[in-house]
ROBA-873157 format. One line per 2 residues: number of its first residue (from 1); for each residue x, y, z of N, C-alpha, C. Coordinates in Angstrom, 2 decimals. Each point is the difference from the previous one (the first is absolute). Layout:
BEGIN
NUM	X,Y,Z,X,Y,Z,X,Y,Z ~ ...
***
This chain:
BEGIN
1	118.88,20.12,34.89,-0.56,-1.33,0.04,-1.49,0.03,-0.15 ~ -0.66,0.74,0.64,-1.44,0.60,-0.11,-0.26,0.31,-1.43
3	1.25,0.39,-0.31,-0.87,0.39,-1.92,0.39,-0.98,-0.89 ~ 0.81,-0.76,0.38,0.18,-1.17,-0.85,-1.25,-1.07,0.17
5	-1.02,0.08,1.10,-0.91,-1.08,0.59,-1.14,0.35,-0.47 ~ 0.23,1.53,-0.38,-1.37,0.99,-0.82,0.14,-0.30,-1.50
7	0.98,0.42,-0.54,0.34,-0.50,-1.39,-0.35,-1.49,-0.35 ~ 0.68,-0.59,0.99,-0.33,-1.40,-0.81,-1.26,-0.70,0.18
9	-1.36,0.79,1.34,-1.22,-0.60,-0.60,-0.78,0.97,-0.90 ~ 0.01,0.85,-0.31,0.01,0.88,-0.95,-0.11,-0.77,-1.66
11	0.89,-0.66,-0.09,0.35,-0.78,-1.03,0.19,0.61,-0.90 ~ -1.21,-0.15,-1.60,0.60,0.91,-1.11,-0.45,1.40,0.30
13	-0.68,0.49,1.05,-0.07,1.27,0.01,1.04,0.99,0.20 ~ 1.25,-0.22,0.63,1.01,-0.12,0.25,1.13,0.57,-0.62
15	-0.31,-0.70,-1.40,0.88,-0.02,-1.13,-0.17,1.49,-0.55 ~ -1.87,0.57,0.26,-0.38,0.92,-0.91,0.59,1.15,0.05
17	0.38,0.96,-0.97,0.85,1.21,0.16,-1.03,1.20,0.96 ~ 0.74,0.66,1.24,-1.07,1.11,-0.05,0.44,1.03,0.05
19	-1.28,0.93,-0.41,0.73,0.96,-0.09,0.25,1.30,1.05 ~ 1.12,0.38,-0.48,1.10,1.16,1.19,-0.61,1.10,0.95
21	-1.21,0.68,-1.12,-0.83,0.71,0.50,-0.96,0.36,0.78 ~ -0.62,-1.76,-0.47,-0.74,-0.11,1.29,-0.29,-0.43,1.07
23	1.75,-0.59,-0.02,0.22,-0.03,1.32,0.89,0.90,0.82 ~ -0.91,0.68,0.88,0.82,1.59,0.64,-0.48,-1.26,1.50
25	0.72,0.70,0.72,-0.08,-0.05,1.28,-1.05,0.98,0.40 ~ -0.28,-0.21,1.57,-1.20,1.14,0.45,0.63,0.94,0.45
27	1.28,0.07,0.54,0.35,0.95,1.00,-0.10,1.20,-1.59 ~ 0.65,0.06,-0.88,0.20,0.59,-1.17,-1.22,0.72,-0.30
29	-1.12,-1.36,-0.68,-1.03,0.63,-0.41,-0.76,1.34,1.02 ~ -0.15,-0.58,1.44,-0.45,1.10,1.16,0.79,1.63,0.16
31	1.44,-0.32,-0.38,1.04,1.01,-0.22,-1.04,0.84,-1.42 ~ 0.07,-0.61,-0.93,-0.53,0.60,-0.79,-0.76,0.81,0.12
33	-1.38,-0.76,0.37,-1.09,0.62,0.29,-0.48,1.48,0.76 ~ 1.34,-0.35,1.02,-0.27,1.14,0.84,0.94,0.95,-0.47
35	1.20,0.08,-1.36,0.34,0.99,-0.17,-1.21,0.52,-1.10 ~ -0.68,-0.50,-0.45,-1.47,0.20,-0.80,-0.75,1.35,0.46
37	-0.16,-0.92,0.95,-0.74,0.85,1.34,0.62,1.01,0.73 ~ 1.05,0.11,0.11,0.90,1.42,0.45,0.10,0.82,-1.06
39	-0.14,-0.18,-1.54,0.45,0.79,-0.82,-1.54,0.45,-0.36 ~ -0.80,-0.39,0.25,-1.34,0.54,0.02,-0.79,0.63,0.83
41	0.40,0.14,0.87,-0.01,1.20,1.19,0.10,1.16,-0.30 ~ 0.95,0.36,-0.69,0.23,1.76,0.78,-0.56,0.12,-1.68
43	-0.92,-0.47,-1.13,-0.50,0.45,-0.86,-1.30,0.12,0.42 ~ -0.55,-0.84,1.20,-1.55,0.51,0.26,0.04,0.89,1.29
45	1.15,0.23,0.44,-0.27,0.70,1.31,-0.02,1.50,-0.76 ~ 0.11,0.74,-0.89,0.09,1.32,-0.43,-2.09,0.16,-0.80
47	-0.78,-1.34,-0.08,-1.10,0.23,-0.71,-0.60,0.00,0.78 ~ 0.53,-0.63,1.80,-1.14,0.12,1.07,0.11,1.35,0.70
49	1.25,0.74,-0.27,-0.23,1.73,0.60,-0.68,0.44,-1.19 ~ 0.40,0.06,-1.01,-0.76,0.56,-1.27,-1.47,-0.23,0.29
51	-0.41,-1.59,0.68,-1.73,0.17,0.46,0.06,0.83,0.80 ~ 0.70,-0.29,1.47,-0.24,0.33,0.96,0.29,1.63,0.28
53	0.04,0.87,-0.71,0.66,1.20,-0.52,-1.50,0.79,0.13 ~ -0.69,-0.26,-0.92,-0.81,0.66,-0.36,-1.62,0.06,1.25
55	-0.14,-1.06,0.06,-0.77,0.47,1.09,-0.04,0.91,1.46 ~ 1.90,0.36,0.39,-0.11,0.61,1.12,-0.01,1.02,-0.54
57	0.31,0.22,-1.07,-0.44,1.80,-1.02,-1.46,0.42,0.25 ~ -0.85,-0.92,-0.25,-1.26,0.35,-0.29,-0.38,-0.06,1.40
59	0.48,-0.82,0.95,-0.84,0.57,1.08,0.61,1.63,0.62 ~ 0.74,0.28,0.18,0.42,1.47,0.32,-1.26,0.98,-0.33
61	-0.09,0.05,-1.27,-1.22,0.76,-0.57,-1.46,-0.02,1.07 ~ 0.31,-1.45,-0.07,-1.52,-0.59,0.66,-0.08,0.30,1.24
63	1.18,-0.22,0.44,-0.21,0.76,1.73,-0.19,1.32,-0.09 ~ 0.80,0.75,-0.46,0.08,1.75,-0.08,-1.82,-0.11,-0.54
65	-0.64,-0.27,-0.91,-1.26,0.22,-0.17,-0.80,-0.10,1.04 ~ -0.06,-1.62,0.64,-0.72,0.17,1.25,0.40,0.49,1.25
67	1.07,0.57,-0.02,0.26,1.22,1.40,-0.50,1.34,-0.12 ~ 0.05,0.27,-1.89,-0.81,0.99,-0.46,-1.55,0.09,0.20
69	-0.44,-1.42,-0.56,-1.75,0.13,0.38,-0.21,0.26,1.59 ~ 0.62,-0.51,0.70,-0.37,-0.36,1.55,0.21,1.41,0.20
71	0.53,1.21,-0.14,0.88,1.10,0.39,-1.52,1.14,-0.14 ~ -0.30,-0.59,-1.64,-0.98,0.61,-0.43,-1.58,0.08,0.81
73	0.34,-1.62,-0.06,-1.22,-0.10,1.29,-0.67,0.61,1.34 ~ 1.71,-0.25,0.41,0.12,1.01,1.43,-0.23,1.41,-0.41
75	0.38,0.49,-0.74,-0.66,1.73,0.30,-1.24,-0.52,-0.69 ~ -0.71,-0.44,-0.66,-0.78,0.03,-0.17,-1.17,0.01,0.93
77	0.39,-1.36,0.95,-0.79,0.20,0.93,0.09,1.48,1.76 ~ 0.98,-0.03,-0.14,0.60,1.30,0.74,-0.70,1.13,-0.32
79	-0.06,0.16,-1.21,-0.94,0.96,-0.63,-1.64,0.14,0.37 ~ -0.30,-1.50,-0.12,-1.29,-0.33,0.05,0.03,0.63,1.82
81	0.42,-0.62,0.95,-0.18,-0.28,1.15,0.44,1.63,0.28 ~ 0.79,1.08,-0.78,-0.34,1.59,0.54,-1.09,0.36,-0.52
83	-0.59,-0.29,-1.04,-0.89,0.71,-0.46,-1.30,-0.53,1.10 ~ -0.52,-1.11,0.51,-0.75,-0.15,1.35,0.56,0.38,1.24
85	1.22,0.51,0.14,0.02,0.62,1.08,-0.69,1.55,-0.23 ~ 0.46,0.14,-0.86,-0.67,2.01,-0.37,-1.20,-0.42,-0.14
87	-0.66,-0.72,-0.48,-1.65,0.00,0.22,0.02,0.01,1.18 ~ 0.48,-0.89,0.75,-0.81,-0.43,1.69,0.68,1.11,0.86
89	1.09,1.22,-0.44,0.21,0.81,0.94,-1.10,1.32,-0.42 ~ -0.29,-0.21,-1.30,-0.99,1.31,-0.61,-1.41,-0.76,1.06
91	-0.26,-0.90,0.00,-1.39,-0.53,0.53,0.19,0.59,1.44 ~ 0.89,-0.28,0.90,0.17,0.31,0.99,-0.12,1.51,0.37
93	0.48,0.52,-1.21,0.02,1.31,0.65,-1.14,0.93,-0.20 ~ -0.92,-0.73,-0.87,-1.43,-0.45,-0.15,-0.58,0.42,1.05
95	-0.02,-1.55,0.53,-1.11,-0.18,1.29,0.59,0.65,1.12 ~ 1.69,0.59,0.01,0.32,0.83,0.92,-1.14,1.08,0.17
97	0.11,0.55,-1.03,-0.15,1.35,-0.27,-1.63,0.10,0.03 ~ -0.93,-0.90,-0.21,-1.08,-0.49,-0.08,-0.72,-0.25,2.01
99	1.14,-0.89,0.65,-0.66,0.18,1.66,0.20,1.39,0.47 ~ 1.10,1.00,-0.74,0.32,0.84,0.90,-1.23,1.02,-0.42
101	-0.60,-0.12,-1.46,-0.85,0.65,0.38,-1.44,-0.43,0.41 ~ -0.10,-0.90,-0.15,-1.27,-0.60,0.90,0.22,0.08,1.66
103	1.29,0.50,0.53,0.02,0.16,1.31,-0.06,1.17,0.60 ~ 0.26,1.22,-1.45,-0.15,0.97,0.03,-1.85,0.31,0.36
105	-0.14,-0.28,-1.09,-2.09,0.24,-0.41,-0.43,-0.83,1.86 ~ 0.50,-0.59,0.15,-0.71,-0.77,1.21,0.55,0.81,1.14
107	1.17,0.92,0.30,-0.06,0.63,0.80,-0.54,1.20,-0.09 ~ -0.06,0.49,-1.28,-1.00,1.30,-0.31,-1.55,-0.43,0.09
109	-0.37,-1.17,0.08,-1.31,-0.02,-0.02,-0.02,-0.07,1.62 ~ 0.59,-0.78,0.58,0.10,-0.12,1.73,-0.24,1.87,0.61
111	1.25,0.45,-0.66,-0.45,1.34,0.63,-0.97,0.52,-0.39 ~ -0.57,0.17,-1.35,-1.67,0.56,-0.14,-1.07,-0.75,1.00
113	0.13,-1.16,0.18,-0.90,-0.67,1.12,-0.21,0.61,1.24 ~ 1.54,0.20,0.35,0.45,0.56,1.19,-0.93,1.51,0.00
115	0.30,0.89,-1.00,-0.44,1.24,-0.24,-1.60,-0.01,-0.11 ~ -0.64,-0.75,-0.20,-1.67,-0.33,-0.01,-0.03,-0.15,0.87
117	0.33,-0.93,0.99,-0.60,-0.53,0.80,0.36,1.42,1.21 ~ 0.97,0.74,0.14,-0.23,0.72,0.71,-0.99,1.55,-0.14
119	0.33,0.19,-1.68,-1.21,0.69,-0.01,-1.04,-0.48,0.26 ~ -0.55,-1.12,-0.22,-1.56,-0.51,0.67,0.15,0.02,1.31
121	0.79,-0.02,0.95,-0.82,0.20,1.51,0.40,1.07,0.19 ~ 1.09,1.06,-0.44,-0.38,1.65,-0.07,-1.35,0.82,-0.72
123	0.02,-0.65,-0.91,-1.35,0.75,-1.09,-1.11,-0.65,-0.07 ~ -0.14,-1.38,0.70,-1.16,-0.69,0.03,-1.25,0.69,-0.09
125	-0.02,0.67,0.96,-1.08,0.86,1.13,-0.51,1.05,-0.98 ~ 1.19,0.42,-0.66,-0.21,1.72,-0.62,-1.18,-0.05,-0.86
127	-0.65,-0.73,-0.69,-1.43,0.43,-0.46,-1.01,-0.10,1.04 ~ -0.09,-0.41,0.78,-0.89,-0.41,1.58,0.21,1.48,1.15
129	1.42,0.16,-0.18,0.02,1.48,0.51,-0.34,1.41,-0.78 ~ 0.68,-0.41,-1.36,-0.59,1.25,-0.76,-1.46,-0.03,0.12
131	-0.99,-0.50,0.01,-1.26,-0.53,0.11,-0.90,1.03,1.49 ~ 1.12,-0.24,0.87,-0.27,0.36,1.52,0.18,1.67,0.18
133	1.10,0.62,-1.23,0.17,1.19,0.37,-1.17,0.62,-0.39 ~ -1.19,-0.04,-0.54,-1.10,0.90,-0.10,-0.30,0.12,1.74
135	0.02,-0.90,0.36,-0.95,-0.24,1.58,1.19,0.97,0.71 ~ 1.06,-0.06,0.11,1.01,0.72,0.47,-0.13,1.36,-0.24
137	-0.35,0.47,-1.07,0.08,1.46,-0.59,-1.20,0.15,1.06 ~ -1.16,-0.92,-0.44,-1.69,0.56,0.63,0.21,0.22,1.41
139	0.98,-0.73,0.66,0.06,0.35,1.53,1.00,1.35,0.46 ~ 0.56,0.18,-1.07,1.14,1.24,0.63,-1.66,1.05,-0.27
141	-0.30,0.16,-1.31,-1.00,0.91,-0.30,-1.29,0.31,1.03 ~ -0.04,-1.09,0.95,-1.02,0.14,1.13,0.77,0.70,0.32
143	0.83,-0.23,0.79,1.12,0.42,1.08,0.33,1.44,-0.20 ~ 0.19,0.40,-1.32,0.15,1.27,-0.55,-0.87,0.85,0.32
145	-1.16,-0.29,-0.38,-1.22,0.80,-0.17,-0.83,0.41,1.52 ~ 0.47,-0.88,1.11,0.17,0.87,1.17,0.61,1.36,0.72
147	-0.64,1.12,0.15,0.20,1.27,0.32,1.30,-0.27,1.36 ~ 1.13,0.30,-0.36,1.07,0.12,1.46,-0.40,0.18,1.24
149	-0.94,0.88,-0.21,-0.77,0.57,1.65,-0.29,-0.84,0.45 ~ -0.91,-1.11,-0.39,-0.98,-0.95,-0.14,0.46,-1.14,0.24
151	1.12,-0.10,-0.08,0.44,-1.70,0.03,0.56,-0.24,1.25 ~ 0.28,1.29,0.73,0.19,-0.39,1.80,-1.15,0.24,0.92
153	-0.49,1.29,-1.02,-1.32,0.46,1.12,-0.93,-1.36,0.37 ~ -0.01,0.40,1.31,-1.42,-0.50,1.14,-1.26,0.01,-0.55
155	-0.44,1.38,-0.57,-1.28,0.51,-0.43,-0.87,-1.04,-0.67 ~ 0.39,-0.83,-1.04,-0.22,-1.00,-1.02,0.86,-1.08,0.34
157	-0.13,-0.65,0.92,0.47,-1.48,0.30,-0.31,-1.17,-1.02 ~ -0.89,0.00,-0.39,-0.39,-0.74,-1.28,1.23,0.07,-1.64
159	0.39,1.01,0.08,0.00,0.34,-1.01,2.40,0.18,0.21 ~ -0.19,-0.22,1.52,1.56,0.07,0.31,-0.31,-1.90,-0.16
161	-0.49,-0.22,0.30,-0.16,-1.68,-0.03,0.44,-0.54,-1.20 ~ -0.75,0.56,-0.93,-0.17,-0.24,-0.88,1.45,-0.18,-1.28
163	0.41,1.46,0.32,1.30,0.45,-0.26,1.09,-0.85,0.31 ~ -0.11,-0.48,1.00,1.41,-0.22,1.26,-0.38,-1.97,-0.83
165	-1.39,-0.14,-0.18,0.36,-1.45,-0.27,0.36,-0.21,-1.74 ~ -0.16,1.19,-0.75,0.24,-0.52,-1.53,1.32,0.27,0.08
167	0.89,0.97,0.91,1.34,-0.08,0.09,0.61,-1.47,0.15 ~ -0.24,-0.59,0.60,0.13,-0.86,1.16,0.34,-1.27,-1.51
169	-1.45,-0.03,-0.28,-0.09,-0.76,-1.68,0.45,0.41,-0.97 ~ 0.97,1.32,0.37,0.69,-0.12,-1.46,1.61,0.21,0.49
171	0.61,-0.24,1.05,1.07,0.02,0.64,0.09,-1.86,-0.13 ~ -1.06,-0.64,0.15,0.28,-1.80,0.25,0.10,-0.62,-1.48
173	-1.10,1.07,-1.14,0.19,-0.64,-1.23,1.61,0.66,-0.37 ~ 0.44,0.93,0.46,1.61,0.49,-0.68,0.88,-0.95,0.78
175	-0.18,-0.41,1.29,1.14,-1.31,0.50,-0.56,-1.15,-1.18 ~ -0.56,-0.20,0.28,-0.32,-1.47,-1.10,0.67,0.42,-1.45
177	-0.41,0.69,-0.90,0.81,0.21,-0.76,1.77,0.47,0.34 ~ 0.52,0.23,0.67,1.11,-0.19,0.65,0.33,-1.33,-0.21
179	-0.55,-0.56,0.61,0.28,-1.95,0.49,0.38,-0.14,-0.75 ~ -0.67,0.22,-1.55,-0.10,-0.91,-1.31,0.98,1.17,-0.98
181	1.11,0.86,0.70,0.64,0.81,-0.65,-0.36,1.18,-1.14 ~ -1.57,0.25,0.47,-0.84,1.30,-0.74,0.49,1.25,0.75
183	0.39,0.71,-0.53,0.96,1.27,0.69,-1.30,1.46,-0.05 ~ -0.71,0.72,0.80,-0.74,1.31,-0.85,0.94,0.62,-0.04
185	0.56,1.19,-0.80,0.83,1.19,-0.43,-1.14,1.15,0.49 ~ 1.00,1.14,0.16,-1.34,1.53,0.07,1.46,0.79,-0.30
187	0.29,0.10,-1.42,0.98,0.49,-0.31,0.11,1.84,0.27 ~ -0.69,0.72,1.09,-0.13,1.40,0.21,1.34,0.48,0.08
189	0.33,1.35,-0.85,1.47,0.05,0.24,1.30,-0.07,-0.79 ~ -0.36,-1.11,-1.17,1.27,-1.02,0.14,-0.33,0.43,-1.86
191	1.80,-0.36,-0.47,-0.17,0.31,-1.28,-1.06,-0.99,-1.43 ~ -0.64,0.82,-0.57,-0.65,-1.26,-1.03,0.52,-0.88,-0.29
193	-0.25,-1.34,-0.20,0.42,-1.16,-1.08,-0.88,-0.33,-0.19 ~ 0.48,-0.67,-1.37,-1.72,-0.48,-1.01,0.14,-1.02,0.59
195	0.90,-0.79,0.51,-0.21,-1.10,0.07,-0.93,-1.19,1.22 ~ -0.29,1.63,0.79,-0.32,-0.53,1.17,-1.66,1.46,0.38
197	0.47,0.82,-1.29,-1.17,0.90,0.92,-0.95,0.37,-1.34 ~ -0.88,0.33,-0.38,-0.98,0.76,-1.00,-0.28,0.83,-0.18
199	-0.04,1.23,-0.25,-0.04,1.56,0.07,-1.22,-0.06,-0.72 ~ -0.74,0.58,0.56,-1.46,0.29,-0.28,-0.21,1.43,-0.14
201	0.84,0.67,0.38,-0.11,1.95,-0.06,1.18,0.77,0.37 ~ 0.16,1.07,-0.33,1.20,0.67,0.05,-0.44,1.55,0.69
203	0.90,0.15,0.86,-0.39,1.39,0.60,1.41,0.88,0.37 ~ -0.27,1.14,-0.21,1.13,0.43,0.81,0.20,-0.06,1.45
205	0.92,0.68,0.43,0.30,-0.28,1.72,1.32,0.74,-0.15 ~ -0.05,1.57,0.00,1.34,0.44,0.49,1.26,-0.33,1.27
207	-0.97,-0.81,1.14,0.47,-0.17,0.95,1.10,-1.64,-0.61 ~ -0.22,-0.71,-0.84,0.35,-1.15,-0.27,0.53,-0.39,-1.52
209	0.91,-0.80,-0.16,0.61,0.08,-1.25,-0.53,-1.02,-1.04 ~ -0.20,0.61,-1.01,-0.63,-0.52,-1.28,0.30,-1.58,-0.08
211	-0.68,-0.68,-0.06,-0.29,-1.75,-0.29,-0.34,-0.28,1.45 ~ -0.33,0.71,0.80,0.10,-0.50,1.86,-1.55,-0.46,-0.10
213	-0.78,-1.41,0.72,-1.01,0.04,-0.03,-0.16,0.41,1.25 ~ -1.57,0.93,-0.28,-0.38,1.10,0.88,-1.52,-0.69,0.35
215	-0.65,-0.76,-0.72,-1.07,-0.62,0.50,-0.05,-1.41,-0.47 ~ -0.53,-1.31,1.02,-0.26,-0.95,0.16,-1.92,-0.29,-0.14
217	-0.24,-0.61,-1.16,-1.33,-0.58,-0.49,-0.48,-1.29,0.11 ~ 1.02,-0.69,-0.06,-0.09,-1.50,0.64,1.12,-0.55,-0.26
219	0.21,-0.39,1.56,1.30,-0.72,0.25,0.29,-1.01,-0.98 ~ 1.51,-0.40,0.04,0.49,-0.75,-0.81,-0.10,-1.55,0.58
221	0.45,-1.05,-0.27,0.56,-1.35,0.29,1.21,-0.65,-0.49 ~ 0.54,-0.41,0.86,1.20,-1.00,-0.59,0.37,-1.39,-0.01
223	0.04,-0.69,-0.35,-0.11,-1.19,0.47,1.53,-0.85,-0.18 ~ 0.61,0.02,1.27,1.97,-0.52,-0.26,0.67,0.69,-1.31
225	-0.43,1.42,0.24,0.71,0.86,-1.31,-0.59,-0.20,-1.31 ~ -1.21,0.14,0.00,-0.62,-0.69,-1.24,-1.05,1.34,0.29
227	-0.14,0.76,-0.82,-1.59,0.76,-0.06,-1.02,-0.59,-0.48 ~ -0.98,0.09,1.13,-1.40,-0.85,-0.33,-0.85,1.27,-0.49
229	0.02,0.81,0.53,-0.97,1.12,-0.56,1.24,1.95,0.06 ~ -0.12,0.10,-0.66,0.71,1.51,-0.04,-1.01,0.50,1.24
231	0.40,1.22,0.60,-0.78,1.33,0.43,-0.13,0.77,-0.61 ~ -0.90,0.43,0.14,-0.59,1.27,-0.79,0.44,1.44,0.65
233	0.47,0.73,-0.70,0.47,1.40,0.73,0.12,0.84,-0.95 ~ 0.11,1.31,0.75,0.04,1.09,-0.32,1.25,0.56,-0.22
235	0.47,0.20,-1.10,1.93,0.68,-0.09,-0.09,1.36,0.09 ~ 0.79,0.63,0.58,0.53,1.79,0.16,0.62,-0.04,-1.69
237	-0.53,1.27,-0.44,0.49,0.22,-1.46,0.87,0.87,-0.47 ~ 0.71,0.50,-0.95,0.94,0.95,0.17,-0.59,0.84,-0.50
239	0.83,0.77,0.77,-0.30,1.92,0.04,0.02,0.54,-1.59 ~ -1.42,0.61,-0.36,0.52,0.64,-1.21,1.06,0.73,-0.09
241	0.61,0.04,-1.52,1.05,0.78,-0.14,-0.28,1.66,0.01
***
């Protein structure tokens, strides 16, 4: 009834023939379309792996390269960072080797200090005493040159005085040199050494054996094992053949 009410205000349009084709329904045409569209699918899905193909190729490479550079790097720097360790253990063993001997020289110089300084208040004196032994010799030589008889006798009181006091002064100058570790020697007796006596003459002496000194000319000195002056003496000589 509806299309008879369409038709007839329609009027001569109505009449006009149309045509078959183009009139489809929608449900059809949409059917269509989407078998369009389904049959065109699986022809582009094989050109998007064919894209998508090729780039995960090329990165493989690209990673393996930069795990390679980075790899390279690392020893590189590994390298770098032993080669400053061997410098800074060579430096070290350097300035090791460098305090030990500067601690060396500083204890060798400590003990030469040590060794001066005690020879100076042992040997200080010794030109001041060597100096004194003329006066020492001059007082034994008084002392000497008194006749034995004479030096107890009554007779010449003057002259026992006299005696009894240059003893006296040359017994106080031999403590004093004592004090200050001046030793006299009167080597009578005792075998030669050069190192301590001077042989000034040679004599025989059957009673005594060859190198024995047999006479004393002037006493010796010592000073803490140190000879300040030799003695002068006389050696027993050997027996011609």
């Amino acid at each position: 009834m509806a299309l008879r009410l369409t038709l007839t205000r329609l009027g001569p349009l109505a009449a006009r023939p149309i045509a078959a084709a183009a009139f489809v329904p929608r449900p059809l045409a949409a059917a269509a379309s989407s078998r369009l569209l389904c049959t065109a699918k699986p022809a582009e899905e094989p050109k998007a792996e064919a894209t998508d193909a090729p780039p995960a190729e090329e990165a493989a490479p690209a990673e393996g390269a930069a795990a390679e550079g980075s790899s390279e790097s690392g020893s590189a720097e590994l390298s770098t960072l032993e080669a400053k360790v061997a410098e800074l253990e060579a430096q070290l063993t350097d300035k090791h080797d460098q305090v030990l001997r500067a601690l060396a020289e500083a204890d060798n110089a400590r003990r030469r200090a040590k060794v001066d300084v005690e020879s100076a208040h042992k040997f200080g004196v010794s030109k001041f005493a060597k100096d004194l032994l003329e006066v020492a010799d001059n007082l034994q030589r008084a002392a000497d040159s008194v006749p034995e008889e004479m030096r107890a006798s009554d007779e010449n009181p003057q002259l026992k005085s006299l005696y009894e006091g240059v003893v006296m002064v040359d017994a106080v100058l031999i403590k004093t040199f004592e004090k200050y570790g001046l030793t006299r020697i009167d080597p009578i007796g005792e075998k030669f050494d050069p190192n301590f006596h001077n042989a000034m003459f040679e004599a025989p002496d059957p009673t005594k054996e060859p190198g024995t000194v047999m006479h004393v000319a002037a006493p010796g000195y010592v000073m803490h094992e140190r000879c300040i002056r030799a003695a002068g003496v006389g050696v027993v000589s050997k027996p011609p053949a």
